[in-house]
Residue, then its C-alpha position, 0 to 999 in steps of 0.5 A: x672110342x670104345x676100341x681104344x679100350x681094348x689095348x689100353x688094357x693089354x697094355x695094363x696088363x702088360x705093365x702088371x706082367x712086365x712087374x711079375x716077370x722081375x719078381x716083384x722088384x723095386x725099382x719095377x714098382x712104377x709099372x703098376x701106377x700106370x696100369x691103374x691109370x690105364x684101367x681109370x681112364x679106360x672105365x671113363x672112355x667106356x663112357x664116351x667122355x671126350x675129354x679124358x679120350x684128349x687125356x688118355x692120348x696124351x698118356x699114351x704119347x708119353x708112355x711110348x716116349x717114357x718106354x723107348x727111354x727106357x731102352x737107354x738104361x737098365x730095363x725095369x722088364x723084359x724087354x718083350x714086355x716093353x715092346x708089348x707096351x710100346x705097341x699097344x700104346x700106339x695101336x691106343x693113340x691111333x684109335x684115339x686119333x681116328x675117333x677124335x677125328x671122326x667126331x669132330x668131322x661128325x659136329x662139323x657135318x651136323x652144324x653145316x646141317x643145322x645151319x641149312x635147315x635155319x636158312 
């Protein structure tokens, strides 16, 4: 899970940068609630906390859908940064995915034990 924190990270930062490279403007001011969530959720995933890795993939999930929706209309930043965003949300997702597996294989593997071991 603490490879996941790398790109959730890039990925605040580019929501900070996406609001800069507008000038700080209005209606860009939704990218900086993200970016805190993000810098939140990577502190408790620091921590091995299982339950916010379910949280911080189902931000992902829909923050790539809330950015590809974001193509629709006028752009809140430029476009390079929203693709940044995408990315980085999906390479997120996906270490998330594979760490939730792994540990989920890892409980099953030591069950089966514990279970040979009392028999």
């Amino acid at each position: 899970m603490r490879f996941a924190v790398i790109p959730l990270i890039i990925s605040a930062a580019l929501h900070v940068l996406g609001f800069v490279l507008v000038g700080f403007a209005y209606e860009s001011l939704f990218l900086i609630f993200p970016a805190m969530l993000y810098c939140l959720l990577s502190v408790f995933l620091l921590r091995g906390n299982n339950w916010v890795a379910w949280l911080t993939l189902l931000c992902m999930i829909g923050g790539i859908a809330g950015t590809s929706i974001e193509f629709m209309g006028p752009l809140m930043a430029p476009s390079l940064v929203l693709i940044g965003i995408i990315a980085s949300d999906a390479a997120t997702a996906g270490l998330l995915v594979r760490a939730l597996w792994l540990d989920r294989m890892a409980r099953k593997t030591e069950s089966v034990e514990t279970d040979r071991k009392s028999a």
